[in-house]
C-alpha positions in Angstrom: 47.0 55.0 36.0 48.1 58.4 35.7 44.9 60.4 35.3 42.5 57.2 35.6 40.1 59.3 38.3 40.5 63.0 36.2 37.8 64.1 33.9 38.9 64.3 30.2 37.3 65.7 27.2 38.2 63.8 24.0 37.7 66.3 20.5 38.8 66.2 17.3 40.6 67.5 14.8 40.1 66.6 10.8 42.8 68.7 9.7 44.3 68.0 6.7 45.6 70.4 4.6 48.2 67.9 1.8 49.3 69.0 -1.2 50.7 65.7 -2.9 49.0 63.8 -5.6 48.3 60.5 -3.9 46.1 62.5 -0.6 44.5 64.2 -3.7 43.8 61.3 -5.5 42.0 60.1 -2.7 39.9 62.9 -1.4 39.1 63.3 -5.0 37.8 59.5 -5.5 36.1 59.8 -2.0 34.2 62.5 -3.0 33.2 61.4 -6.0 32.3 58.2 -4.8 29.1 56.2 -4.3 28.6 56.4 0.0 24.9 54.9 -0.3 26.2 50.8 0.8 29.3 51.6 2.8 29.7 50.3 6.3 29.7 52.6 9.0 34.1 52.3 9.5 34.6 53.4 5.6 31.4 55.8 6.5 33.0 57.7 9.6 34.2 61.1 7.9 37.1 61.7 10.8 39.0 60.1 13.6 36.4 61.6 15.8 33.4 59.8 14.5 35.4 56.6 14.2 36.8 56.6 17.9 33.7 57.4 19.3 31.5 54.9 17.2 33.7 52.1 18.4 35.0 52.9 21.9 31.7 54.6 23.7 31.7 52.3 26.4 35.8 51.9 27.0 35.4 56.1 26.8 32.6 56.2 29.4 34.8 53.6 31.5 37.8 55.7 31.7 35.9 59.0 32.5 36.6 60.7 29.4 34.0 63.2 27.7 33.2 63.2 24.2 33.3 67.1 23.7 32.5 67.2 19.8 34.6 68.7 16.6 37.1 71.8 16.3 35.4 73.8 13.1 36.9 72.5 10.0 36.4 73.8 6.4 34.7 71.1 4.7 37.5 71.3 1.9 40.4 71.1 3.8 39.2 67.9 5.7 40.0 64.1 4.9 36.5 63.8 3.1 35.1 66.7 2.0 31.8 66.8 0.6 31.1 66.0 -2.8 30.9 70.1 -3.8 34.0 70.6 -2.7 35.5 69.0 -5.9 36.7 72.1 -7.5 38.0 73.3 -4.2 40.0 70.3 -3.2 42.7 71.1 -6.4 46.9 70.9 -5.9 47.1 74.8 -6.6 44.4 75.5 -3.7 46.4 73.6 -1.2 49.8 74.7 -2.0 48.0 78.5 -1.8 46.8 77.7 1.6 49.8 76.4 2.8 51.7 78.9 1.2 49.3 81.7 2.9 50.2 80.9 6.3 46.5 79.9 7.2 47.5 76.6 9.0 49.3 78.8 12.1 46.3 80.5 12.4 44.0 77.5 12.6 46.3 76.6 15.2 45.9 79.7 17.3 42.1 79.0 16.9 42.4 75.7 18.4 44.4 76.7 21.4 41.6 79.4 22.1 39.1 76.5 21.6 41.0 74.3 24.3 41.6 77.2 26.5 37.7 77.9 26.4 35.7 74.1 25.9 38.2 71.6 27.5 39.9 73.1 29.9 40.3 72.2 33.3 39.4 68.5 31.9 42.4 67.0 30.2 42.3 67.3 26.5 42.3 64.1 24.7 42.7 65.0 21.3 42.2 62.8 17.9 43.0 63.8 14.0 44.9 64.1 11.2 47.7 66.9 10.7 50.0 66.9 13.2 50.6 70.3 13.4 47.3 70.9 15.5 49.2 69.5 18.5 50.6 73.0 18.6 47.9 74.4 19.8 47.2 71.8 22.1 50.9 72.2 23.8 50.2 76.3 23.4 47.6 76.0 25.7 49.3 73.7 28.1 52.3 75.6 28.2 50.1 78.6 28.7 47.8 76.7 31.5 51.3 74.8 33.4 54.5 77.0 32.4 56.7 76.1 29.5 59.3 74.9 32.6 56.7 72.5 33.8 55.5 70.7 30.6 57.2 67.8 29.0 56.2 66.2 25.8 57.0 62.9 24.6 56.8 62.3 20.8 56.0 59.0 19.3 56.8 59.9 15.8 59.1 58.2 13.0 60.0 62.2 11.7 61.5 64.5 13.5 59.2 67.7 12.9 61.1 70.6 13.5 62.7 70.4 9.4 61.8 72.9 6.6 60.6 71.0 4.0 63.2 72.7 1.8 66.3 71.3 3.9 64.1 68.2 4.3 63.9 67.8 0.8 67.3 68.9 0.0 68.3 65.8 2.7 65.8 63.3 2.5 67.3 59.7 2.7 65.4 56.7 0.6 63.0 54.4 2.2 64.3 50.8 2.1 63.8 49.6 -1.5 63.7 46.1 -0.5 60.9 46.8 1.8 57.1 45.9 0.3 53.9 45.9 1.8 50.8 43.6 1.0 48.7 46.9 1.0 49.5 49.0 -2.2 50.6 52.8 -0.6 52.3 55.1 -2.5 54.1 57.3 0.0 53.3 61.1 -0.2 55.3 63.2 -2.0 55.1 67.3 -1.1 55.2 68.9 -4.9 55.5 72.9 -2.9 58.6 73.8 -1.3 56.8 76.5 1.2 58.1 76.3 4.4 55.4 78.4 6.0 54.2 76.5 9.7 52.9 72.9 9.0 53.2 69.5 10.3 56.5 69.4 8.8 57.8 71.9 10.8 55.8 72.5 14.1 58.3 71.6 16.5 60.8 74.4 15.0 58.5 76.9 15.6 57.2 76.0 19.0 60.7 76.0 20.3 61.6 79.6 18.6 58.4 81.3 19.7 59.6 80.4 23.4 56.1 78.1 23.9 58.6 75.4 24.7 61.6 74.6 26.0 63.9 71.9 23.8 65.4 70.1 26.8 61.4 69.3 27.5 60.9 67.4 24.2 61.2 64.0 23.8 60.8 62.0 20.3 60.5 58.1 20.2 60.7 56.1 17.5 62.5 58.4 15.2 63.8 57.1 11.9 65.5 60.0 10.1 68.3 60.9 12.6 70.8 61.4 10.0 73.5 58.8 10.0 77.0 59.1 10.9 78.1 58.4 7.3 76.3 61.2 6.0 78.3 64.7 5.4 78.9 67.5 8.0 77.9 70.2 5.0 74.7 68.5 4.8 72.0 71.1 6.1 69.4 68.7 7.3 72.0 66.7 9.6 73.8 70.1 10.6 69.5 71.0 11.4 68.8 68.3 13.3 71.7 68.2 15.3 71.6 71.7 16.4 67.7 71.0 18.1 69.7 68.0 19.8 72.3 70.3 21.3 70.0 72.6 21.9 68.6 69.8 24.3 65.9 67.6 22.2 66.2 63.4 22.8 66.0 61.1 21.1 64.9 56.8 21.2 65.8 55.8 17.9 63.8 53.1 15.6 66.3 50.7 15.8 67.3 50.9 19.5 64.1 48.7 19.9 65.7 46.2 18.5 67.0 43.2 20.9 66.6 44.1 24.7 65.4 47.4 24.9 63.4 47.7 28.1 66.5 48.8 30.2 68.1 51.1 27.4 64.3 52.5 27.0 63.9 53.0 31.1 66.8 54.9 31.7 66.2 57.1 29.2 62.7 58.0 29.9 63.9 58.5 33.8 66.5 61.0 32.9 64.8 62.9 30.6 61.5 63.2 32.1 62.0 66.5 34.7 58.5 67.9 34.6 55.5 67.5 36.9 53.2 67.2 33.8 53.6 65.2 30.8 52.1 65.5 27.4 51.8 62.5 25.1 51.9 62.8 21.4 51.1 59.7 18.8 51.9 60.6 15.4 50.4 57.2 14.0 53.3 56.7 11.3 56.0 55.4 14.3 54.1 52.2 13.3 54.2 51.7 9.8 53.3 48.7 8.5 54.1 47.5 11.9 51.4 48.4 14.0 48.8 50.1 11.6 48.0 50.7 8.1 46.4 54.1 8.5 48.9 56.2 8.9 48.7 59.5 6.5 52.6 59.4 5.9 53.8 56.2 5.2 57.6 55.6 3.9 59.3 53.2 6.0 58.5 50.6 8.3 57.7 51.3 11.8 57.5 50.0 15.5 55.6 47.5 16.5 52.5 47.5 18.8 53.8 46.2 21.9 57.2 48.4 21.5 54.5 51.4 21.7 52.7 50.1 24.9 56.2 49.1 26.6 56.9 53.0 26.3 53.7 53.6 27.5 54.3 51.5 30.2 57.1 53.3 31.3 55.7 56.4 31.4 52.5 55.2 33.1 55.0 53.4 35.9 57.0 56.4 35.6 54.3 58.4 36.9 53.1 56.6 39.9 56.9 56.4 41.0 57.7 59.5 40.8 54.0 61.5 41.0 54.0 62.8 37.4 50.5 63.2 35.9 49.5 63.0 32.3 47.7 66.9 31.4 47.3 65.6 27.7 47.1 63.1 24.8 46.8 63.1 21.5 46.6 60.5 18.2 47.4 62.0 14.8 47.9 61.5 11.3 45.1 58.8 10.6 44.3 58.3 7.1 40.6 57.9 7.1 40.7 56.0 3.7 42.7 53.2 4.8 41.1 52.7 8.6 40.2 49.4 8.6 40.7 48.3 5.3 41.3 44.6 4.8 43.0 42.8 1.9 41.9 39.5 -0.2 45.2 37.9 1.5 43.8 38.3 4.9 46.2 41.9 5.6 43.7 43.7 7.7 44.4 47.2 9.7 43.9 47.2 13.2 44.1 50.7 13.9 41.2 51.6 16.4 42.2 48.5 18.3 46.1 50.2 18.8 44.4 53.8 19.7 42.4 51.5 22.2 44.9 50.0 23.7 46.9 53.3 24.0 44.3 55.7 25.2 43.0 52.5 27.7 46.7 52.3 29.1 47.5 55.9 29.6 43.7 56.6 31.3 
């Protein structure tokens, strides 16, 4: 494929810096927990561990390097350890996202590519999205900001303050119900301070890239037509599309979508390098249950490997080459989990499939 013969260095990323009560509740329970009888799945402490435990000999196959962990405080990770407890608290996250810490963590990371994975390709795994910033930083940095494209795979367009996204936010389907009980995140702070929320935004201000170079797939909060012109969050969103964003909507995968989905990955794709981003809620109850941010169905498995198929034909037609990949927003408590009814996640197998197709 596009990079098959290139060396790659897969690292993660265990991130996770959440403020709401239900990613509390869980860290909490985790670290309060029992771990003597567990199986080594609900053992693995990040995406890292898990992806390497299951894929070592798909990973040696496709060339690709496990290059170890980016330096994460224990607290802010998805399973701290058990003295973290008084740490891991809602007023100690909103204060760290409040602080502006996260941007700076990012700036780390983009030294840590710069210096430990680069010139192999940077395969990153982990949880908050906003560490792909440093990621593209470095790229950008590395390739030019005119010569990097990035495509998204994301339900949530992340380039929102949480304030206007709050202010704007539309209601999952209330007829929709999953076998798996989720309770889907709710942010109690308002800060809009850099975060996964917002990442895009300030990407695209700081001049690290360029809007008509971003392309998001899968995207369910475009607002509607029906909704008001005075709204700020549709007024917000369509100002990064005139500014040059693109969109493939949710629901354009619905019927026939192969040609609709072709054309628009040939037009918008104008770069010699392309960066690949997989925020794990595009599939939603769809494709995985393990996805950190869950409030609405998503898109299915094999709509996420016809995109990648695309891109991958894309590439030998046209000589584009893949500089990155990364898979984000896993919620460690729920990889894998399987439910009396027979519901059972199959995460790692989708991150397979997508790393093995893109590789």
């Amino acid at each position: 494929m596009c990079i098959s013969e290139c060396a790659k260095k897969l690292f993660g990323v265990a991130l996770d810096p959440a403020d709401d009560p239900w990613t509390l509740q869980l860290k909490q329970a985790w670290m309060a927990a029992d771990h003597a009888n567990l199986d080594w799945l609900t053992a693995c402490l990040d995406p890292y561990d898990a992806i390497t435990g299951s894929m070592a000999t798909v990973l040696d196959k496709h060339h690709i390097e496990p290059a170890g962990k980016f330096p994460i405080p224990t607290w802010l990770r998805p399973k701290p350890e058990p003295s973290d407890l008084i740490h891991v608290t809602q007023k100690n996250m909103e204060s760290f996202l409040d602080s502006g810490d996260v941007l700076e963590i990012i700036r780390q990371l983009k030294l840590f590519v710069t210096q430990n994975i680069f010139p192999e390709i940077p395969i990153m795994v982990g949880i908050d999205h906003s560490a792909t910033a440093g990621v593209v930083s470095a790229l950008a940095e590395r390739y030019s900001r005119e010569k990097l494209c990035v495509v998204v795979f994301d339900q949530h367009f992340d380039a929102i303050p949480l304030s206007v996204r709050l202010e704007g936010l539309s209601q999952a389907n209330s007829d929709f119900t999953s076998r798996i009980p989720f309770v889907s995140p709710t942010p109690i702070g308002y800060s809009d301070q850099f975060c996964c929320g917002n990442f895009w935004a300030y990407l695209m201000e700081a001049g690290i890239v360029l809007p008509e170079n971003l392309i998001f797939v899968g995207i369910a909060d475009y607002p509607s037509h029906e909704e008001t012109t005075r709204n700020k969050f549709r007024k917000m969103y369509l100002d990064f599309e005139r500014q040059g964003c693109s969109f493939f909507l949710q629901k354009q995968f619905e019927g026939q979508y192969i040609g609709e989905l072709t054309r628009f990955l040939r037009e918008k794709i104008n770069t010699l390098n392309i960066y690949v981003s997989l925020d794990l809620d595009v599939g939603s109850y769809a494709s995985t249950y393990a996805a950190r941010y869950m409030d609405r169905p998503g898109i299915s498995e094999q709509n996420l490997l016809d995109v990648v198929g695309v891109i991958t034909d894309e590439c030998s037609r046209r000589k584009f080459k893949i500089v990155g990949i990364d898979i984000m927003e896993f919620n460690m408590h729920f990889l894998g989990i399987e439910m009396p009814d027979g519901v059972k996640d199959t995460t790692l197998g989708l991150v397979q499939k997508f790393i093995t197709a893109l590789t």
